[in-house]
C-alpha positions in Angstrom: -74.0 -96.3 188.6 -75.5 -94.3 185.7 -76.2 -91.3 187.9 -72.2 -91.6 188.6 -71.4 -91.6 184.6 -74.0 -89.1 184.2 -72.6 -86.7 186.8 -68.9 -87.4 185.6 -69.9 -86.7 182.0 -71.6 -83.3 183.1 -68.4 -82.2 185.1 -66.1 -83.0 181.6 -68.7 -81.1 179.6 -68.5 -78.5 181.9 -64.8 -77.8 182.2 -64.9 -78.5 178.2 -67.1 -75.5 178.0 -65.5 -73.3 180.3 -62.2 -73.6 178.2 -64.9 -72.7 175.0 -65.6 -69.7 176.9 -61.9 -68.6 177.6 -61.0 -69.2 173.6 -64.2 -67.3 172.6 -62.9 -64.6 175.2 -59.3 -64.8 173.2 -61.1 -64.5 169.7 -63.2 -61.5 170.6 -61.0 -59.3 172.4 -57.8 -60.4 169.8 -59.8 -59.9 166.8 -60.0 -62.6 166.0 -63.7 -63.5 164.9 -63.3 -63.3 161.4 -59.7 -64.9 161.0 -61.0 -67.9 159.2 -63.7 -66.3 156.7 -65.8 -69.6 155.4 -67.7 -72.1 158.0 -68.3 -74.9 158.5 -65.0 -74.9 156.4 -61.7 -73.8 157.6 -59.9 -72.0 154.0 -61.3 -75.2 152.1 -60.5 -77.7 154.6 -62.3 -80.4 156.5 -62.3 -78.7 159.8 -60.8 -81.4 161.7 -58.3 -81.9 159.0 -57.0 -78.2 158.6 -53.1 -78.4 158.7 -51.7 -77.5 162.6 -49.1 -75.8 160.8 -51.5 -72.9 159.0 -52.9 -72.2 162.6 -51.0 -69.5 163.4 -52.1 -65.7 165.3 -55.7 -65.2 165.1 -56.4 -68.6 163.3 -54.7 -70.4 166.0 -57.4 -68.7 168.2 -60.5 -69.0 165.7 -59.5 -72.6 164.8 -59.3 -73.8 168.4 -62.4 -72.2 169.2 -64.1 -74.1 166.4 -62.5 -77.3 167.2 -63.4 -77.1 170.8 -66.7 -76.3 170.7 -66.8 -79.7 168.4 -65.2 -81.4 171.4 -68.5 -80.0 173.6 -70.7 -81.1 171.1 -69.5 -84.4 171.2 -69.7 -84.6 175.3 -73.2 -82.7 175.4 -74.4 -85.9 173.0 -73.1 -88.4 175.5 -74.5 -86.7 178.4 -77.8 -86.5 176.5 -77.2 -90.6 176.4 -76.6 -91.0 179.7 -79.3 -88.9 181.1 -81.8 -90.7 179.0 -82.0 -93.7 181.5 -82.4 -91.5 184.6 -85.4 -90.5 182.6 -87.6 -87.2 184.2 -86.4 -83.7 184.5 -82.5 -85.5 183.8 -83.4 -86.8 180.4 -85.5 -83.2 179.8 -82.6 -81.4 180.6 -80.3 -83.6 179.0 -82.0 -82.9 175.4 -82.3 -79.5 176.3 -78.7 -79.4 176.4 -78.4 -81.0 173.0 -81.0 -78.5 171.1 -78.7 -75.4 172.8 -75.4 -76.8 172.0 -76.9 -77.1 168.7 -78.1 -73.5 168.3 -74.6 -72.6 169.3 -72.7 -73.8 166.8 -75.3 -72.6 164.3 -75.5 -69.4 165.4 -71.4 -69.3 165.6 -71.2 -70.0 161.9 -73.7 -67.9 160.9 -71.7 -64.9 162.5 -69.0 -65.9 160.1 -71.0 -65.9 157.3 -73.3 -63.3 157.3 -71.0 -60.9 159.4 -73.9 -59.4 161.8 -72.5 -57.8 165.3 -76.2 -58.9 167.0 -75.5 -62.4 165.9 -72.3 -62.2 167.9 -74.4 -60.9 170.5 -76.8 -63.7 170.7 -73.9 -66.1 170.5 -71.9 -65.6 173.4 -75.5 -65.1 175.8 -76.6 -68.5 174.8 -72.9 -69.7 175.2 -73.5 -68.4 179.2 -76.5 -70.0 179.7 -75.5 -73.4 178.1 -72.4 -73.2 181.1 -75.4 -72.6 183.6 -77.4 -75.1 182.1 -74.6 -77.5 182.6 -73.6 -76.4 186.3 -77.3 -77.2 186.7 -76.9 -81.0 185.4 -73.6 -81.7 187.3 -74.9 -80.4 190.5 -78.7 -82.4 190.2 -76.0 -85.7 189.5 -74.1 -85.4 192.0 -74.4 -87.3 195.5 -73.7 -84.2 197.5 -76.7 -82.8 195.8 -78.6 -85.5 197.5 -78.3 -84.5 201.1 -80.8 -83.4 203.1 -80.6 -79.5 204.5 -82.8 -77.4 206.5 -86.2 -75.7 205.6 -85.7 -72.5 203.2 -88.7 -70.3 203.2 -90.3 -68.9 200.0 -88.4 -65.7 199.9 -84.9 -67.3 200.2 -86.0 -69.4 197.4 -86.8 -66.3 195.4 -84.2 -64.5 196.0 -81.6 -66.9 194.6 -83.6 -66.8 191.6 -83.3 -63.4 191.4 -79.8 -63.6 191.9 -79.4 -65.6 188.9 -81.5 -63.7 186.7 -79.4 -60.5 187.4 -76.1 -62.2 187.0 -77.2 -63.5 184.1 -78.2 -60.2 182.6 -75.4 -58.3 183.6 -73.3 -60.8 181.4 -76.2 -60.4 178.6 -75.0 -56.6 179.4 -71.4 -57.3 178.6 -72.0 -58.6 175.4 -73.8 -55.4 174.7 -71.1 -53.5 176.1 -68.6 -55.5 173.9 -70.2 -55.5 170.5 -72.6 -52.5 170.7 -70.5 -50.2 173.5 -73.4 -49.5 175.8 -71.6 -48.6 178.9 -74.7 -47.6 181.1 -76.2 -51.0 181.1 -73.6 -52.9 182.4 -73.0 -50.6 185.4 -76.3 -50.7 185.9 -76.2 -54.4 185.7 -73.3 -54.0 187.7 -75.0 -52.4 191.0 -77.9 -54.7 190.7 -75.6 -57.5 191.4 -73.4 -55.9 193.9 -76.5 -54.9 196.0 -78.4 -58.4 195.7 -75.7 -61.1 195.8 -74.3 -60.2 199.5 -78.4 -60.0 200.7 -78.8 -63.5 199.0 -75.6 -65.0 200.2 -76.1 -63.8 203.9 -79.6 -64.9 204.4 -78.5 -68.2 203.0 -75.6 -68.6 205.2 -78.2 -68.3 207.8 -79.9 -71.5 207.0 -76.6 -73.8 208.3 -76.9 -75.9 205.1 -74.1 -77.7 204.4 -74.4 -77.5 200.5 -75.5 -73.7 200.6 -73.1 -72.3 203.1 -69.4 -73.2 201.4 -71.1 -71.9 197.9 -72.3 -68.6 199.5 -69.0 -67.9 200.9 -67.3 -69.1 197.5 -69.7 -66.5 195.7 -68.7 -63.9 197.7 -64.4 -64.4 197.1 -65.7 -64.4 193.0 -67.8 -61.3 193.8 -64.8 -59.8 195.1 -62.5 -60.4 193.0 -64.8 -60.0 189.8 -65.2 -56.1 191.0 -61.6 -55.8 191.2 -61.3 -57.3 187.4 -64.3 -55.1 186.3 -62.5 -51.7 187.3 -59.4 -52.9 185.2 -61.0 -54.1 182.5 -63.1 -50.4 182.3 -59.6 -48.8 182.7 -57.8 -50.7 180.0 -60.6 -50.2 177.4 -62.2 -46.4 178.6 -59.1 -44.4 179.9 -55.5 -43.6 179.0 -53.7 -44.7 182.0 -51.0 -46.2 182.2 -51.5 -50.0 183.0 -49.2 -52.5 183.9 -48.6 -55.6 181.2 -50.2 -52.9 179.2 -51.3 -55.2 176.2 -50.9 -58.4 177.7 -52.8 -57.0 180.5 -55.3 -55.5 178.2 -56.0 -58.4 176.8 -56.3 -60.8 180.0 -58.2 -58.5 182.5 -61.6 -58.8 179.8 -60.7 -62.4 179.1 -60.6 -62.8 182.9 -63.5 -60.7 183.9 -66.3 -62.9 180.9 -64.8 -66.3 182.7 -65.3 -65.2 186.2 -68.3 -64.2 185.1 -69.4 -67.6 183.8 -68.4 -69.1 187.6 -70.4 -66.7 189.5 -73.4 -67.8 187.1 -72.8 -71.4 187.8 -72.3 -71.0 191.5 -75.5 -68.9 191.4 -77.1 -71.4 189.4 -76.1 -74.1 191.7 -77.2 -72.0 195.1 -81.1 -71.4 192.9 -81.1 -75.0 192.6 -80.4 -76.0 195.3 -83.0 -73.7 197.4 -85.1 -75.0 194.5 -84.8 -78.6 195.9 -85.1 -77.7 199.7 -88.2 -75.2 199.3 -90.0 -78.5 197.4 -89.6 -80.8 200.0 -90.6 -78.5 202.4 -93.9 -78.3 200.5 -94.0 -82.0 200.6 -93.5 -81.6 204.1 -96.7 -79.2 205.2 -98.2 -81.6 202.9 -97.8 -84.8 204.6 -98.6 -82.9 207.9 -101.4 -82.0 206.6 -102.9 -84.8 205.3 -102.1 -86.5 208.7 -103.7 -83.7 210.3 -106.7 -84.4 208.0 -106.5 -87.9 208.7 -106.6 -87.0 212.5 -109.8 -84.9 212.2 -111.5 -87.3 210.1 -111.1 -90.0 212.4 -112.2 -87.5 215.1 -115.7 -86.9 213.1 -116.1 -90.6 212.4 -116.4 -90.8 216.5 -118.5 -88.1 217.2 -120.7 -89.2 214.3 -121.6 -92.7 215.6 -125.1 -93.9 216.7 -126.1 -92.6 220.0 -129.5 -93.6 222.2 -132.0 -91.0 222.8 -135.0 -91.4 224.9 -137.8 -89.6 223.5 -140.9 -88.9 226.1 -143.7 -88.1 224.5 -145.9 -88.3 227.9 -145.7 -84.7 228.6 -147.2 -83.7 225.3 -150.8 -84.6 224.9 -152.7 -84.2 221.6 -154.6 -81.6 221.4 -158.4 -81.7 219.9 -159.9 -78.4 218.3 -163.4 -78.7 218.1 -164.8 -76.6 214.7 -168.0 -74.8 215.6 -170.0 -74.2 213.1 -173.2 -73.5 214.8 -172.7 -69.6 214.4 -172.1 -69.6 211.3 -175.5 -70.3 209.1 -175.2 -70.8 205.6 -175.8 -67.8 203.5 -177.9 -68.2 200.1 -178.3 -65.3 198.2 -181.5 -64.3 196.9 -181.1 -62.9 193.1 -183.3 -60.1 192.2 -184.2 -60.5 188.5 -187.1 -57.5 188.9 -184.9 -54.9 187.0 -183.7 -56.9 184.7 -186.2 -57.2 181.3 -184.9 -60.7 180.2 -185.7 -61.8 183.7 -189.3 -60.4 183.5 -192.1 -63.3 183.0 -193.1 -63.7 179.6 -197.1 -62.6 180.5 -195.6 -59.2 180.6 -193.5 -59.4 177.0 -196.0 -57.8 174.4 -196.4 -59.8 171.6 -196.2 -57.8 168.2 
């Protein structure tokens, strides 16, 4: 029952934050950032009391972004609560949510306030790995997460991981590319993730896992599509052609391409996670077998090792007597010769003076 409101909570915070991240899209790429210039203050006003009618073009965007990411704080907090009873890596993660969600908001207003383009930065990476943090709570809470899958080997394992480190970069690269213009890294990001995802998403469609399967072939529709979003969005900001929409398009394709971005991190997330799970209880596996295999061989020596009969004869080996003879060899006694020597000489033959 609490696993249930845990895992229900971590699927409301989830889709809470994915709407954070499609506002925060709307406030970069309108210009909106600084439409409301004071924090945690909106022009003077309690931020939940600011009037509805004052939100209006880029405040409407800036406001709703603030008000939202209130709304996840909220839900992060009582998903912190009801991890806390499942206690172990659940109530870990679950304050680990609350200590991000914290350094968000924080490092939202201080953008605001002190006006810095690498705070910005910093903001919407942490923002991507909060949504990946979460995917990673709902999935570990859910039953479906539960089930029992095939043997992954070692290399599977670590190439999801590597899967999700390079998605993640590559949208650590777009924020570069947004706020600091550099181009080169996220195309470089860009055929990093192109290359890796298929090999990852093939070798785990090989496995016949029921959980990995369906989210390998979902990865690869995003991937897909998220190229096709990629080339617009390059064309609407880096060329002069002539796009359909044009600023309506120019605005969405971006918007588009960060979101879709955030869902192939959480279903990369989700596919780590859950090679994660089946590579540990394959270890737990080889190590029951081998205990029992231990067990086995120990038994084995117990019954060679028991107390067996020997009949010793000792009849063929008679003692042997060695007789010393000494009779050749006389005793030797040394005769000292004292003639030479004048202290030796008798005292008749000292002269007396």
């Amino acid at each position: 029952m609490e696993s249930a409101v845990a895992h229900r909570l971590a699927l409301a915070t989830l889709a809470a934050t994915c709407v954070l991240i499609l506002f925060g899209g709307l406030v970069t790429n309108t210009g909106a950032a600084l439409a409301v210039p004071d924090w945690p203050s909106t022009f003077g006003h309690n931020m939940f009391l600011f009037p509805w009618s004052g939100m209006v073009g880029g405040i409407f965007y800036e406001h709703s972004h603030r008000l939202i990411g209130a709304l996840v704080g909220v839900l992060t907090l009582g998903l912190a609560a009801a991890l806390w009873p499942l206690g172990g890596r659940l109530r870990r993660l679950g304050l680990l949510a609350v200590t991000v969600v914290l350094a968000q908001g924080l490092l939202g207003g201080l953008r605001v306030v002190l006006l810095h383009d690498t705070l910005a930065i910093f903001h919407g990476s942490l923002a991507q790995a909060f949504f990946a943090l979460l995917a990673a709570i709902a999935w570990l809470t859910a039953p479906r997460g539960a089930v029992a899958g095939p043997p992954i080997a070692r290399e599977v394992q670590g190439l999801a991981l590597l899967a999700a480190g390079l998605v993640y970069a590559q949208i650590v690269f777009g924020a570069l590319l947004t706020h600091a213009g550099r181009v080169d890294l996220h195309l470089a990001g860009a055929v990093a993730v192109f290359v890796v995802l298929p090999i990852v998403t093939a070798r785990l469609r090989r496995t016949g896992d029921v959980v990995a399967v369906p989210v390998a072939r979902l990865l690869l529709g995003l991937l897909g599509i998220q190229l096709l979003l990629g080339i617009g969005s390059f064309l609407a900001r880096f060329s002069s052609l002539w796009i359909p929409g044009e600023q309506l398009t120019v605005l969405i394709l971006p918007v588009a391409h960060r979101l879709l971005g955030s869902l192939l991190l959480a279903a990369t997330v989700v596919l780590a996670v859950r090679a994660l799970t089946l590579a540990k209880k394959e270890a737990e596996q080889e190590k029951g077998s081998r205990r029992a295999t231990d067990r086995a061989l120990t038994i084995h020596d117990a019954v060679d090792r028991a107390p067996r009969s020997h009949a010793v004869s000792t009849g063929d080996r008679a003692p042997r007597s060695h007789v010393a003879s000494t009779g050749d060899r006389a005793p030797r006694s040394r005769a000292a010769s004292f003639s030479g020597h004048p202290r030796c000489e008798p005292a008749s033959r000292r002269s007396l003076q």
